[in-house]
Backbone as CSV, one residue per row, in Angstrom:
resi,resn,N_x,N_y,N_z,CA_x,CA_y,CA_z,C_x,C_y,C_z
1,UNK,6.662,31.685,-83.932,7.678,30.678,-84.251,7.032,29.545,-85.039
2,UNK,7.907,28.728,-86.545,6.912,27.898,-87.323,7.087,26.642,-86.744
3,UNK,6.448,25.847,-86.614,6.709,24.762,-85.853,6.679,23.552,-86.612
4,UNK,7.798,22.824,-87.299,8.556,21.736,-88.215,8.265,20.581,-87.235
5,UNK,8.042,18.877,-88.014,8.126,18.065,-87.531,8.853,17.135,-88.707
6,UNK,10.090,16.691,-88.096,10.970,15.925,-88.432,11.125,14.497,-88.567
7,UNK,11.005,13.675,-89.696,10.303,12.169,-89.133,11.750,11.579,-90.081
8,UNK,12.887,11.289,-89.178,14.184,11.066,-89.683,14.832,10.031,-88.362
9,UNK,15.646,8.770,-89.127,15.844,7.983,-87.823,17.156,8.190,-87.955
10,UNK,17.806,8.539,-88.730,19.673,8.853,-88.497,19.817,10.317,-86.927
11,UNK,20.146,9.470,-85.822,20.485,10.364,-84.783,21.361,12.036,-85.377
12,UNK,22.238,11.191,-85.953,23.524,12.501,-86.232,22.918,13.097,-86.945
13,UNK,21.823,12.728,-88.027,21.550,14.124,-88.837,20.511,14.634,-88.054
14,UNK,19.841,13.771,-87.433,18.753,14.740,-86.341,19.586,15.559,-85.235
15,UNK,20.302,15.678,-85.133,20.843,16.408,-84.012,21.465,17.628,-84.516
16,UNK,21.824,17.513,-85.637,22.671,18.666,-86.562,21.684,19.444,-87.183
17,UNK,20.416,18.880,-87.525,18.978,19.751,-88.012,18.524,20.545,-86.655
18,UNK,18.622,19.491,-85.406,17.829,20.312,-84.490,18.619,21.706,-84.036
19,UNK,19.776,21.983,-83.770,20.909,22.557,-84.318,20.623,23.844,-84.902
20,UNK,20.545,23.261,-86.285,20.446,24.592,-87.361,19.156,24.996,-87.286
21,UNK,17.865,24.491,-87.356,17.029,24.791,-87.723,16.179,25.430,-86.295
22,UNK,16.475,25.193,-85.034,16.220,25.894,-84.159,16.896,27.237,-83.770
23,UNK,18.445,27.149,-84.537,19.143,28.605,-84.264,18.394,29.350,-85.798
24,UNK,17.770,29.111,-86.790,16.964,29.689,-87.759,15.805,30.089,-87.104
25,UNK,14.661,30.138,-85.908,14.334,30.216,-85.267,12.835,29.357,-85.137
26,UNK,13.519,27.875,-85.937,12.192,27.051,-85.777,11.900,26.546,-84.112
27,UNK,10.884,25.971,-84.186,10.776,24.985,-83.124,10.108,23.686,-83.857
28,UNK,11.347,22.439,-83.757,11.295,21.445,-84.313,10.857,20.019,-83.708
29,UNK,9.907,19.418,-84.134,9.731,17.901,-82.912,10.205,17.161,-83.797
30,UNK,10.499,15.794,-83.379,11.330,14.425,-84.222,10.488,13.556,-83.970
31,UNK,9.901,12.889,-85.094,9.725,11.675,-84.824,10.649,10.991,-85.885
32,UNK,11.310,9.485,-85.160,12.304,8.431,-85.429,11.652,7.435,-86.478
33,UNK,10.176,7.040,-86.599,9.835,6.303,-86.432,8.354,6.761,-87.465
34,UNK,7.703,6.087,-88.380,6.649,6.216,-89.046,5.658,6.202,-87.472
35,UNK,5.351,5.273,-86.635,4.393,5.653,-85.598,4.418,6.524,-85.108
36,UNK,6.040,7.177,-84.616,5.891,8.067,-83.905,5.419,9.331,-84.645
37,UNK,5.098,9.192,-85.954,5.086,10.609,-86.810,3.746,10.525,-87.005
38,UNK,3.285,9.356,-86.802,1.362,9.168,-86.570,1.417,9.744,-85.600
39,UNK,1.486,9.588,-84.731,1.171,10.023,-83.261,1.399,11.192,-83.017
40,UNK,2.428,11.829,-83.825,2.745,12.968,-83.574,1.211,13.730,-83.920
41,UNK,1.313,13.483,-85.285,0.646,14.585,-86.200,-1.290,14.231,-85.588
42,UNK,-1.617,12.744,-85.001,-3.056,12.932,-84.346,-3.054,13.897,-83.728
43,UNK,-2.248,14.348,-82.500,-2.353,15.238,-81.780,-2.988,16.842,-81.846
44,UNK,-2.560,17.061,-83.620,-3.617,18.035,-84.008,-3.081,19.002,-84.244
45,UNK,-1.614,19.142,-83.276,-0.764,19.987,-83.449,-0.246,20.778,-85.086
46,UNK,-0.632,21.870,-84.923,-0.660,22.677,-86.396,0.906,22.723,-86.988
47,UNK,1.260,22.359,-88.161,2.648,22.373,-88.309,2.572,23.471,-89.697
48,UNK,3.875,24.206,-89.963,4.366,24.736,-90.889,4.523,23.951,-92.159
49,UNK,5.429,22.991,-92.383,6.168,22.033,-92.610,6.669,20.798,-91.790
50,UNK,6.304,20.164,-93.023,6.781,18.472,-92.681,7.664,18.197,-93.703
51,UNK,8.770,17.369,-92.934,10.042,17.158,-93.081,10.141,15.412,-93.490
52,UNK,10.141,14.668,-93.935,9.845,13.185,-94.194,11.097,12.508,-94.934
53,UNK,11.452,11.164,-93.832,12.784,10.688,-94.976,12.368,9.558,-95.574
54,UNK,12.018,9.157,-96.670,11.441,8.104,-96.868,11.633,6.752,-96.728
55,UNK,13.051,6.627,-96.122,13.056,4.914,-95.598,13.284,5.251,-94.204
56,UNK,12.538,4.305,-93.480,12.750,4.360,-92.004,12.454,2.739,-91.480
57,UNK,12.467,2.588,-90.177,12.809,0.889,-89.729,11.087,0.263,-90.075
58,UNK,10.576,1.312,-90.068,8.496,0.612,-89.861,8.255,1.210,-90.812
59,UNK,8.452,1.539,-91.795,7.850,1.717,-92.872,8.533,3.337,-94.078
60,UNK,7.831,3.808,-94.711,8.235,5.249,-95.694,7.583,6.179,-95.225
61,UNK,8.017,7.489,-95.384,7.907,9.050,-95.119,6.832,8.863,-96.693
62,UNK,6.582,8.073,-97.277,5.823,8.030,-98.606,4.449,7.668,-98.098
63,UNK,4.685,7.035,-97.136,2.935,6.060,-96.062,2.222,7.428,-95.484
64,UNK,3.372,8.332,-94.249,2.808,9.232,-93.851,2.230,10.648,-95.074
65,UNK,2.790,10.674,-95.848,2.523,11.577,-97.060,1.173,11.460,-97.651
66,UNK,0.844,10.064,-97.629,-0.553,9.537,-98.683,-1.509,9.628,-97.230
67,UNK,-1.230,9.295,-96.307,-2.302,9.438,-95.095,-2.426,11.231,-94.849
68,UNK,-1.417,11.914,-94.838,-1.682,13.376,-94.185,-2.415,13.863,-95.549
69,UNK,-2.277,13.721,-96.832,-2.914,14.093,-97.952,-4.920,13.590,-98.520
70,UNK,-4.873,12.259,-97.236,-5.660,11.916,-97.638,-6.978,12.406,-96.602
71,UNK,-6.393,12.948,-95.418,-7.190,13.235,-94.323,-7.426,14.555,-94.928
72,UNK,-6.769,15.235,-95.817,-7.378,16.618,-96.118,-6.080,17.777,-95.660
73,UNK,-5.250,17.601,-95.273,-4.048,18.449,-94.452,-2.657,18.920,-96.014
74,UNK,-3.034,20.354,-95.856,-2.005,20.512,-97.013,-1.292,21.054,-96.666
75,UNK,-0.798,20.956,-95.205,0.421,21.297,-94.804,1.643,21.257,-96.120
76,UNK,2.648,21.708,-96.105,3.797,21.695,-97.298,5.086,20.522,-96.560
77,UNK,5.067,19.738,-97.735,5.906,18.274,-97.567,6.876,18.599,-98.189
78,UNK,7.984,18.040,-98.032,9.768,18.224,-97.786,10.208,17.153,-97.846
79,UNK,10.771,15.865,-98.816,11.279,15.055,-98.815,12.474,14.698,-98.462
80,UNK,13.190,13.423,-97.637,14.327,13.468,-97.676,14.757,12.365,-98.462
81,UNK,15.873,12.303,-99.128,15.689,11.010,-99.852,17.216,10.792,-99.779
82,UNK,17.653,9.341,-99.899,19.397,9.172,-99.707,19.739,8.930,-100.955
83,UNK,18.687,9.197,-102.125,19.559,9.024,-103.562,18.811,9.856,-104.436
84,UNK,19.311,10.244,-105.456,18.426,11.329,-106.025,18.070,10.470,-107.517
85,UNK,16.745,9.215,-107.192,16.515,8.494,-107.842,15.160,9.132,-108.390
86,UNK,15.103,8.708,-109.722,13.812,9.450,-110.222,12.828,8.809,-109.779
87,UNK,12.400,7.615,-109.334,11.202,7.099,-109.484,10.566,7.556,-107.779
88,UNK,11.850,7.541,-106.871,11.422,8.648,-105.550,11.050,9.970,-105.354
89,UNK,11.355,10.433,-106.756,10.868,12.302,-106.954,9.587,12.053,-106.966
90,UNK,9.451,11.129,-108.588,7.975,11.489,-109.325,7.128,10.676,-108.059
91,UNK,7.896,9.071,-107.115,6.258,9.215,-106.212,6.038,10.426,-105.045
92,UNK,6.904,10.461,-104.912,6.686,11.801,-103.742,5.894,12.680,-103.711
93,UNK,6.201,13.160,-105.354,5.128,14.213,-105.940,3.976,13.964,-106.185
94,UNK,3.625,12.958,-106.500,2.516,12.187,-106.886,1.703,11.690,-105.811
95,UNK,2.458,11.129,-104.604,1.621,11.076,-103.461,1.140,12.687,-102.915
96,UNK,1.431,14.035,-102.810,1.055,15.174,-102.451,2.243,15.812,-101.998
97,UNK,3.383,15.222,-101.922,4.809,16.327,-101.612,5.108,17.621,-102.786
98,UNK,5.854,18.073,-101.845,5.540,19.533,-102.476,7.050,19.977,-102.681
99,UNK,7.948,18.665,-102.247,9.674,19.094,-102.743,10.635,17.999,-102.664
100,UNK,11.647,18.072,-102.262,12.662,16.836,-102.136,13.904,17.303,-102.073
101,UNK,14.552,16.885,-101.093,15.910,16.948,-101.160,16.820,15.654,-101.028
102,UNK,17.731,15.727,-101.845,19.030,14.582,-101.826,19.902,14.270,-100.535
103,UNK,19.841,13.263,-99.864,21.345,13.056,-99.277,22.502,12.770,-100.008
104,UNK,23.711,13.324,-99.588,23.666,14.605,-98.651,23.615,15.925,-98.823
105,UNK,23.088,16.784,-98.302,22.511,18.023,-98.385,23.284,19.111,-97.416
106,UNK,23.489,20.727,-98.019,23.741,21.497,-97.611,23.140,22.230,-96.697
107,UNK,22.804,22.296,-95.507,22.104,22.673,-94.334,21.473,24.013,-95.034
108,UNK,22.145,25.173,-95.958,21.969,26.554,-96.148,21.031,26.030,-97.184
109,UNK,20.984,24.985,-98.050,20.101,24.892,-98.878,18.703,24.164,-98.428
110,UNK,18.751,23.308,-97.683,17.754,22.502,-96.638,17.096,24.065,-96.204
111,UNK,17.674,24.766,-95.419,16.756,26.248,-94.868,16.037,27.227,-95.921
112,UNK,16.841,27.379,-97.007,16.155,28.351,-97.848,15.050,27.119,-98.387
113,UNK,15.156,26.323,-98.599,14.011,25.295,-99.443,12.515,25.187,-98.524
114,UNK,13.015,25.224,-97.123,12.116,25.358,-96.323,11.206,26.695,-95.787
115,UNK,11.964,27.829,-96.033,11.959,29.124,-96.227,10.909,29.367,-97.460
116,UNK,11.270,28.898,-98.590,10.215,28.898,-100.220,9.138,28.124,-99.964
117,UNK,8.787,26.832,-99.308,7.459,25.882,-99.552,6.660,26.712,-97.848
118,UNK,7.236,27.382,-96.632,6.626,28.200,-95.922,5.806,29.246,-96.406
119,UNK,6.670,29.928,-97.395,6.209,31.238,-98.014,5.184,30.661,-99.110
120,UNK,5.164,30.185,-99.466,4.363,29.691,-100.784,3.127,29.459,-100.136
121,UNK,3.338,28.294,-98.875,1.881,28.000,-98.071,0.873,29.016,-97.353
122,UNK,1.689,30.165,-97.295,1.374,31.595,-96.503,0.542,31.861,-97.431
123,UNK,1.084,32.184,-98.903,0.460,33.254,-99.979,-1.099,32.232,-100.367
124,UNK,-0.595,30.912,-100.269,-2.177,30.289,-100.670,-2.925,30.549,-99.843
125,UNK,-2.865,30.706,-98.292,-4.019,30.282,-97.137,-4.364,31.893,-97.125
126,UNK,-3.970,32.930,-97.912,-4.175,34.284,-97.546,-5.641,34.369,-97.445
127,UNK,-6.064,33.611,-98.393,-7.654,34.293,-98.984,-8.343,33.004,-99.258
128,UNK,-9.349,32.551,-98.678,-10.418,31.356,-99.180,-10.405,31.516,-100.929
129,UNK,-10.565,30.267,-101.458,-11.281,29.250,-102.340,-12.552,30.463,-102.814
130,UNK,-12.548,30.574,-104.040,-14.117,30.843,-104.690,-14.784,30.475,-105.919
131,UNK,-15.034,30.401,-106.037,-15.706,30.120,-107.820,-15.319,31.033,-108.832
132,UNK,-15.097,32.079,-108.714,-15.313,33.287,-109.095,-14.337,34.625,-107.950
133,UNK,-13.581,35.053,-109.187,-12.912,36.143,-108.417,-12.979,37.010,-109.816
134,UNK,-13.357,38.125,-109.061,-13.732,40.004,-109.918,-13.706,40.966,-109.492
135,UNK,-12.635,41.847,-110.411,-11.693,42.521,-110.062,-11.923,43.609,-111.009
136,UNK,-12.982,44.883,-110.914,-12.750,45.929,-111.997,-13.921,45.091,-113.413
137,UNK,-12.939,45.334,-114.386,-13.783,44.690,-115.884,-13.536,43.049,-115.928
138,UNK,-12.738,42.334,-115.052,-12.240,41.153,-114.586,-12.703,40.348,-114.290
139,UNK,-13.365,39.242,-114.579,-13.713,37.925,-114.140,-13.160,36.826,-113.970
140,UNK,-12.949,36.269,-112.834,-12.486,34.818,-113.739,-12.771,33.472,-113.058
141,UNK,-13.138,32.433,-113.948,-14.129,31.569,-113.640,-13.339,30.521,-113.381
142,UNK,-13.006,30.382,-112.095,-12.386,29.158,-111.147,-12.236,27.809,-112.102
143,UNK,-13.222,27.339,-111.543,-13.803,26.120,-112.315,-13.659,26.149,-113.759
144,UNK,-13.718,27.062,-114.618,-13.712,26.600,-115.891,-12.391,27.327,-116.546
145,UNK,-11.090,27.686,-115.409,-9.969,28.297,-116.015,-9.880,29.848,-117.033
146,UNK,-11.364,29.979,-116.692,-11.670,31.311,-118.091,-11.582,32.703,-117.821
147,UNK,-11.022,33.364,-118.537,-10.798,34.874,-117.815,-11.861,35.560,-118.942
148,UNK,-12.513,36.521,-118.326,-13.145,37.582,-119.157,-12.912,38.848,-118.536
149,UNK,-13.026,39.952,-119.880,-12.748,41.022,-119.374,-13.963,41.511,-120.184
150,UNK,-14.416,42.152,-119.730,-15.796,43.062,-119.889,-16.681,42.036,-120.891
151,UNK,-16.663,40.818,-120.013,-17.350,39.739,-121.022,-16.879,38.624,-121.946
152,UNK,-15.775,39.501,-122.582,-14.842,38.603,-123.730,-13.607,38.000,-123.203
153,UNK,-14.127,36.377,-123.659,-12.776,35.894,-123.365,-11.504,36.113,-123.660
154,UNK,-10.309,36.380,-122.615,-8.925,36.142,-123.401,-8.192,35.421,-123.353
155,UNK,-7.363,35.152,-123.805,-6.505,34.165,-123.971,-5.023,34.223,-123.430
156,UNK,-5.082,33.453,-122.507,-3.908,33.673,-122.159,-3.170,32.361,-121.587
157,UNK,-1.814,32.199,-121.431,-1.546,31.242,-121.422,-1.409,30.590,-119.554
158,UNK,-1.013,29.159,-119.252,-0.624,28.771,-117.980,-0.609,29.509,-116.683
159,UNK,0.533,30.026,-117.362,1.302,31.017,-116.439,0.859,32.225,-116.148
160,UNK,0.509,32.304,-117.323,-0.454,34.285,-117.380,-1.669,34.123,-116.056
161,UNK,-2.277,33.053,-116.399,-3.536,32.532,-115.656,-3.231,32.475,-114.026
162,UNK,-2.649,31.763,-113.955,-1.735,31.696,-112.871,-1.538,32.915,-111.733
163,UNK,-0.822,33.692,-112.496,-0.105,35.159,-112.139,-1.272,36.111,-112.129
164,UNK,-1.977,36.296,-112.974,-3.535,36.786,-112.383,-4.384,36.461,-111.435
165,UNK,-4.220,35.087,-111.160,-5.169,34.690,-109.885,-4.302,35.288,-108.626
166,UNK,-3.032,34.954,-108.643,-2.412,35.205,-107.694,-2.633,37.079,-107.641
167,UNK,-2.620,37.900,-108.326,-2.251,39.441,-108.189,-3.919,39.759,-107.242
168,UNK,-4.944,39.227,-107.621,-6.228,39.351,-107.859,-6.809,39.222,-106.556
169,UNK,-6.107,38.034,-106.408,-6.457,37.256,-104.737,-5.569,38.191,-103.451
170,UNK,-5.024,38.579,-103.663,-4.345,39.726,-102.993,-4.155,41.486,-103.502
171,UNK,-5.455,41.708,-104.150,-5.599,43.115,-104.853,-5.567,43.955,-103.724
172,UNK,-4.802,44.637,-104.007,-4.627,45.819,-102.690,-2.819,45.883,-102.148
173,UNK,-2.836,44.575,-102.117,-1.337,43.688,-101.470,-0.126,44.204,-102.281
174,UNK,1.195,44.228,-101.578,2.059,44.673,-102.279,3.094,42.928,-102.431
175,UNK,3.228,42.523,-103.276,3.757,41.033,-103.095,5.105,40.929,-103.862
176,UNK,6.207,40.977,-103.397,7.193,40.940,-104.100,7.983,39.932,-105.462
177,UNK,8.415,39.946,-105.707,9.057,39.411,-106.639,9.592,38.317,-106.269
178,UNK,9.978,38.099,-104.891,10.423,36.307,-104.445,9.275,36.060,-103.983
179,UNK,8.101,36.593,-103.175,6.920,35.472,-103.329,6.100,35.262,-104.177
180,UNK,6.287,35.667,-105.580,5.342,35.420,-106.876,6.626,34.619,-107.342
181,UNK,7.740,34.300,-107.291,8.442,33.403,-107.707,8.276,31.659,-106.962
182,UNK,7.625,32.062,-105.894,7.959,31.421,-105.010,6.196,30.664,-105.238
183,UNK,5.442,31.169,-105.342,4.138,30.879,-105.203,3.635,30.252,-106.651
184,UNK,4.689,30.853,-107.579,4.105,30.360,-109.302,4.968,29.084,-109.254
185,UNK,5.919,28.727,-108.484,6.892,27.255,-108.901,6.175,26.330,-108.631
186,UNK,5.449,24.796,-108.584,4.922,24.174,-108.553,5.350,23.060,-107.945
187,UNK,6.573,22.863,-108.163,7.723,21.964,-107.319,7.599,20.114,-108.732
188,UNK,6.713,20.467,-109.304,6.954,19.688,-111.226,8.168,20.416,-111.669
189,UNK,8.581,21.219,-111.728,9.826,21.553,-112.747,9.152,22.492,-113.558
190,UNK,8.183,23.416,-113.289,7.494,24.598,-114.412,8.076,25.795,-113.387
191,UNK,9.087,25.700,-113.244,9.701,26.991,-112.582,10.518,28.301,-113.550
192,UNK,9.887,29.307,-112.484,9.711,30.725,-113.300,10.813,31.640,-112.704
193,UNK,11.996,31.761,-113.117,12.936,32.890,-112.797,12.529,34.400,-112.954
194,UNK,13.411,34.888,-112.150,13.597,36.212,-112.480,13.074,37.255,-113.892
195,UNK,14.195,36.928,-114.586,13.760,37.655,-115.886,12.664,36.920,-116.537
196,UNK,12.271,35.798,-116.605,10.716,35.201,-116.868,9.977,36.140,-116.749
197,UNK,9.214,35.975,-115.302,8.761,36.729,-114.709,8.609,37.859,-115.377
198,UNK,9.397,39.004,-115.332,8.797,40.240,-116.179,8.312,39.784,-117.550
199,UNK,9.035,39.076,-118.220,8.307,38.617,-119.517,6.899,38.492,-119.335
200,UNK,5.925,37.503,-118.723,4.895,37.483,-118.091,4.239,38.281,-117.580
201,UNK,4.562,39.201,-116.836,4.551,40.538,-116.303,3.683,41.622,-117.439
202,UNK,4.755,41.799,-118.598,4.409,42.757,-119.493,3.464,42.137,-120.761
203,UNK,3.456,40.651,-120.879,2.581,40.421,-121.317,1.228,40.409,-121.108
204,UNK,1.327,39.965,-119.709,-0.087,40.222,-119.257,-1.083,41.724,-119.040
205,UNK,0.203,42.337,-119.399,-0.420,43.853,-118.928,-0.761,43.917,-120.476
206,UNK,-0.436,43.687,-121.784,-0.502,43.394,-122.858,-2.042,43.252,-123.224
207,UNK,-2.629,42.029,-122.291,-3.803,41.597,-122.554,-4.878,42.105,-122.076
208,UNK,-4.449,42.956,-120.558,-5.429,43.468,-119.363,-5.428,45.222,-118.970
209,UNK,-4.721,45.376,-119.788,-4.562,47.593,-119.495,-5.170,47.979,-121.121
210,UNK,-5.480,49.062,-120.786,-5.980,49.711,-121.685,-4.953,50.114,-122.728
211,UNK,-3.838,50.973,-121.892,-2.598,51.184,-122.311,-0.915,50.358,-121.860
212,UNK,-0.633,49.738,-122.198,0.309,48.277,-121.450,1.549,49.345,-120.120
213,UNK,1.708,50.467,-121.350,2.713,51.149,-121.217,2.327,52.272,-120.128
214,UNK,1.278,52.666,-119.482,1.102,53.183,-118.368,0.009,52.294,-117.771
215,UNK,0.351,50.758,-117.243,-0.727,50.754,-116.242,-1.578,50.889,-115.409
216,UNK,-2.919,50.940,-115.455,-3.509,51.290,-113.698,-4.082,50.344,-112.929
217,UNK,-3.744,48.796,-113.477,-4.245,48.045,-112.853,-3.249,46.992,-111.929
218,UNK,-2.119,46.555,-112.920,-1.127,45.794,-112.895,0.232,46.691,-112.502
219,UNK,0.134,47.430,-111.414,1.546,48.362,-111.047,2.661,48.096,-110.675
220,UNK,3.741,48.231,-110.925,4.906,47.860,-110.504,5.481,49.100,-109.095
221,UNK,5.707,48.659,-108.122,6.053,49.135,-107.194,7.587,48.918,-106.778
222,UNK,8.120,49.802,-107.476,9.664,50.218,-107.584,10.554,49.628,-105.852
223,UNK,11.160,48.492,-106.259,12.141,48.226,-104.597,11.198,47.382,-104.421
224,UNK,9.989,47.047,-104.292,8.966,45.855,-103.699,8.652,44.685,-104.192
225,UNK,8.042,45.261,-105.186,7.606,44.467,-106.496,6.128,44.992,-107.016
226,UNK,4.732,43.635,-107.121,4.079,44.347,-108.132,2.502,44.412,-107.072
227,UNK,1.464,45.012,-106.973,0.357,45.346,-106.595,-1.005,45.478,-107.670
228,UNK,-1.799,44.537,-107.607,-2.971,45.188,-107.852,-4.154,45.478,-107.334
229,UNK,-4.313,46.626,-108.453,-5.538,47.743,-107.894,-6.289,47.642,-108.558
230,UNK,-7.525,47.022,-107.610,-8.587,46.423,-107.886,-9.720,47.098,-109.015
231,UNK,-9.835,48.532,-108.764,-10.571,49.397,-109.886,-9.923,49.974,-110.863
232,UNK,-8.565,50.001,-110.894,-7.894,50.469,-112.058,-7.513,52.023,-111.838
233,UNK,-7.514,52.307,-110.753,-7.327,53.661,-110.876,-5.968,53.887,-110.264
234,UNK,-5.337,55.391,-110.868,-4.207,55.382,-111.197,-3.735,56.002,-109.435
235,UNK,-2.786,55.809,-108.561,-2.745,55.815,-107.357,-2.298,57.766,-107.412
């Protein structure tokens, strides 16, 4: 069960979250109160998601954001905000939040939003941090953004880059098509739909198969989505 902490002082909407989001099958704590959401989160207690409204009676869901970001905790942040003012997006984001939602809000959309920054946090913590991840004729150099394939750099763009680290870091893995949607969005506004996606897809196989048009590295797994295989060989 993922375990949400709620730092919202409107009773009625806390009672209508605890509600929905426990019959979704969270288990949710509240804190009312910027202290109480200190206090909560010393405790150590591991959370899924954090839930933050940014005006409250002692202070902003913006205070606890820059403190949980600064201790090192990348738990996935969830804004609540009562106006959908720009200068509350861009600090949110800017302090380490990872989304935002408007009052007032559709409970079905509040769950799936929370549903996408869960899944997203899953696919990062799969696999440690390296310098270096190599895969077959594949290199690619963390730190300096650079992909080589049997030595020679290629070129590829953002997104391409992106979508390779992600296939690479889970070679073997079968990862569908909503969590590579879900894992490439950034929560800036560089979000990648559906038909994108294959665009990207076939380009990259463009740059990284021998032949684009029968892959053995970059496979598409019919009903699932896409897998790669780490040596290139054809299954």
């Amino acid at each position: 069960m993922e375990k949400l902490l709620l730092l919202e002082d409107d009773i009625g909407l806390v009672d209508g979250l605890m509600y929905t989001l426990e019959k979704e099958g969270y288990l949710l704590r509240v804190a009312r109160t910027v202290k109480e959401a200190r206090e909560q989160l010393k405790n150590g207690e591991p959370y899924a998601l954090l839930i933050l409204d940014v005006s409250l009676p002692d202070g902003s869901g913006f205070d606890v954001c820059k403190e949980v970001r600064a201790s090192g905790n990348q738990t996935p942040i969830l804004f609540l905000t009562a106006a959908d003012e720009e200068t509350h997006v861009i600090r949110g984001l800017d302090l380490g939040g990872d989304d935002y939602l408007s009052k007032p809000f559709r409970l079905g959309e509040l769950c799936s939003r929370i549903r996408a920054l869960i899944r997203r946090s899953h696919i990062r913590n799969l696999s440690e941090e390296t310098d270096v991840l190599s895969s077959g004729p594949l290199k690619i150099c963390l730190t300096e953004s650079k992909v080589l394939k049997d030595g020679v750099s290629l070129a590829l763009t953002a997104m391409e880059y992106r979508l390779l680290c992600l296939l690479i870091r889970h070679q073997g893995q079968i990862l569908t098509r909503e969590q590579i949607l879900d894992a490439l969005w950034d929560g800036s506004g560089n979000y990648v739909d559906d038909n994108t996606l294959s665009v990207h897809i076939r380009r990259l196989r463009e740059k990284i198969e021998e032949n684009p048009s029968h892959p053995v590295r970059l496979l598409t797994v019919r009903g699932f989505g896409y897998q790669w295989k780490g040596e290139g060989r054809t299954p």
